[in-house]
C-alpha positions in Angstrom: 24.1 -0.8 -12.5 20.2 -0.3 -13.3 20.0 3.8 -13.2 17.2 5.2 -11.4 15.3 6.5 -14.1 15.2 2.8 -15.5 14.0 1.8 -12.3 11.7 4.1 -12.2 10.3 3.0 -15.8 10.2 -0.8 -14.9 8.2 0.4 -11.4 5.8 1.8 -13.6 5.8 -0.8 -16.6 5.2 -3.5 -13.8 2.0 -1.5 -12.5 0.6 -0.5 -15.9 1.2 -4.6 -17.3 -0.5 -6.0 -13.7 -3.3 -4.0 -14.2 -3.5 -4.1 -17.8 -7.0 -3.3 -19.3 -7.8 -1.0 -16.4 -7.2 2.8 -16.6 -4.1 3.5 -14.8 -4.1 7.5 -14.4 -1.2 9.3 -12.3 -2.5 10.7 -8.5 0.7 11.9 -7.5 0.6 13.4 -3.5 2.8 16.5 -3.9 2.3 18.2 -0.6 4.6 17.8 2.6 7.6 15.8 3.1 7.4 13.1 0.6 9.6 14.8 -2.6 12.2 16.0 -0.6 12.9 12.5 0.8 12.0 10.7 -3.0 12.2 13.4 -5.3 10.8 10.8 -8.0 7.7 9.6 -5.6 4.4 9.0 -7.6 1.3 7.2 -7.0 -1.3 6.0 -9.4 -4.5 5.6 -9.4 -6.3 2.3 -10.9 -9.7 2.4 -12.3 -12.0 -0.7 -11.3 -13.3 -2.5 -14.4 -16.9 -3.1 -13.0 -18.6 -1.6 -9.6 -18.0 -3.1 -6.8 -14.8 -3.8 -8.1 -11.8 -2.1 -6.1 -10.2 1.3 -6.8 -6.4 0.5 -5.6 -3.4 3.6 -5.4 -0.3 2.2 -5.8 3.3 3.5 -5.1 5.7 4.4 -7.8 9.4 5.1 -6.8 8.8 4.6 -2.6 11.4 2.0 -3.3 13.9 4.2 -4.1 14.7 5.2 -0.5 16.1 2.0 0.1 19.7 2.0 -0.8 19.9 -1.8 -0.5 18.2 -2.3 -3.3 14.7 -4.6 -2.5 13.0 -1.9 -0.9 9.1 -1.8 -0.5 6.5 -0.3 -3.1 2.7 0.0 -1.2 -0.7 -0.4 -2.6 -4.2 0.5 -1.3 -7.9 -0.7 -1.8 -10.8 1.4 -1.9 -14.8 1.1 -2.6 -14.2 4.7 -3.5 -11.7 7.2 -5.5 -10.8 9.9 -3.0 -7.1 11.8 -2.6 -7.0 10.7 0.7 -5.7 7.4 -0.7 -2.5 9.6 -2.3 -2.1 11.4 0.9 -1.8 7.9 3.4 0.4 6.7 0.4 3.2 9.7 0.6 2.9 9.4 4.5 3.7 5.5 4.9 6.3 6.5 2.3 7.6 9.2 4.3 7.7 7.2 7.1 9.3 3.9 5.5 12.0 6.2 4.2 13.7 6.2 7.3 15.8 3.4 7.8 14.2 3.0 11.6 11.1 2.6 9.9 11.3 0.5 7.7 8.2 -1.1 7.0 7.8 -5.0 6.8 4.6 -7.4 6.9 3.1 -7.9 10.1 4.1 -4.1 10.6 0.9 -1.9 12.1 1.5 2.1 11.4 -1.0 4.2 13.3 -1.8 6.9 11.3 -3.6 9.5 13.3 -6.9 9.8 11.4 -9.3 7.6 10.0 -8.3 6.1 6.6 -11.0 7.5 4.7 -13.7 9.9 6.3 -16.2 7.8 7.4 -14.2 5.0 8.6 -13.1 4.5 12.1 -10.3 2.4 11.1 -7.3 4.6 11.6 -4.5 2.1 11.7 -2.7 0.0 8.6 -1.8 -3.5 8.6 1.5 -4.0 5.9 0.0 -7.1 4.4 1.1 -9.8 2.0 -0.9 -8.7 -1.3 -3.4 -11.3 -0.7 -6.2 -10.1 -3.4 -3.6 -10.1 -6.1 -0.7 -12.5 -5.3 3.2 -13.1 -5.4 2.7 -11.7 -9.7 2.1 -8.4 -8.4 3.9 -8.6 -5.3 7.6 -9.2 -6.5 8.3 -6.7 -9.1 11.5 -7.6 -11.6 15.1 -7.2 -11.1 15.1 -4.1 -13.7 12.6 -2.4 -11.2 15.0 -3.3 -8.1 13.2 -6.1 -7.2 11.0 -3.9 -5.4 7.9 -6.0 -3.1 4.9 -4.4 -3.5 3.1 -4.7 -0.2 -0.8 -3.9 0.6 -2.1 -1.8 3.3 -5.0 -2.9 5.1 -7.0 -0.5 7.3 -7.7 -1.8 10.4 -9.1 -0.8 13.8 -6.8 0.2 17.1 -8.7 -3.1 18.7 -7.0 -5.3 16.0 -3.7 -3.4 15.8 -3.5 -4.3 19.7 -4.5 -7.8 18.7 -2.1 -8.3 15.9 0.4 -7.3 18.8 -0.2 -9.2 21.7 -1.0 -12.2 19.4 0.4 -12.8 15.6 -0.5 -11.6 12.4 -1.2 -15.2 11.4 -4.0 -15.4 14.1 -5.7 -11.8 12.9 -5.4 -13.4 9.3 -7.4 -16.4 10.5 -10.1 -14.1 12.3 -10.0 -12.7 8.9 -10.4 -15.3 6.9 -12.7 -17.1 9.1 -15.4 -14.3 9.0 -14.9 -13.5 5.1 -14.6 -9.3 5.9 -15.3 -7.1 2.8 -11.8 -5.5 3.4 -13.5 -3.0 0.9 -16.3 -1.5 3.4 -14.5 1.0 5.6 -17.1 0.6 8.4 -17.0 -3.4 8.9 -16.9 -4.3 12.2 -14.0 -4.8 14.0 -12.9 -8.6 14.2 -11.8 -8.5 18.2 
């Protein structure tokens, strides 16, 4: 049985080697709820290599709150550094804690603010992580097995969409319009 300080270990060894080359420094949220539901909850924050280039926070130890083993690690992109990113981070971790919660993809979380200050979007899309692939996405067996999954801001308008409709249609709105998923004031694709 893989202890949880191992896991912990691999969680971060599997961030720091998928973003090797970048500066991976530790943004860990440590107000409200989060440590008394993960006591070993981090997040970390990646430094694009060129501008442009997305800053992304990634979960370390959200995982853990799964007892069956498998459970979900979350990342975010961001045109910008900001703490805000740590804060959404320890919320949808929070939140996914709770086995009613659990968070899968195709899930929409409204979080009751905008997900940075000057964006209107104020909802999250639990996304495959499209930008990076199934290398980051499934981390090893040593690490639980963990999924990393991305969270993609959205609008109310699309969360509605992605409802009545399917995730696979919003994808091909998406797709079919090429969005910068890094300008938090793009417009909204329904």
């Amino acid at each position: 049985m893989i202890s949880e300080t191992e896991r912990l270990a691999a969680l971060e060894w599997h961030v720091r080697r998928f973003w090797d080359g970048h500066i991976v420094e530790l943004a860990t949220w440590d107000r409200g709820p989060i440590l008394e539901r993960i006591p070993q909850f981090m997040t970390y924050k990646v430094f694009p290599k060129r501008a442009g280039d997305a800053w992304v926070y990634v979960t370390v130890g959200a995982s853990l709150a799964d007892s069956s083993a498998n459970g979900s690690e979350f990342f975010v992109m961001s045109p910008v550094a900001d703490d805000v990113h740590s804060e959404t981070l320890a919320m949808v971790s929070d939140f996914n804690s709770f086995e009613a919660h659990r968070l899968t993809v195709g899930s929409v979380m409204n979080i009751g603010r905008p997900w940075m200050p000057t964006s209107m979007m104020d909802h999250l899309l639990v996304s495959l992580p499209y930008p990076y692939g199934p290398e980051l996405e499934w981390a090893s067996p040593e690490a639980g097995g963990a999924r990393f999954l991305w969270l993609l801001p959205i609008y109310k308008s699309e969360a509605d969409f992605i409802r009545s409709e399917t995730l696979e249609d919003f994808e091909l709105l998406l797709d079919a319009a090429a969005v910068n998923v890094l300008d938090p004031n793009r417009s909204s694709m329904v």
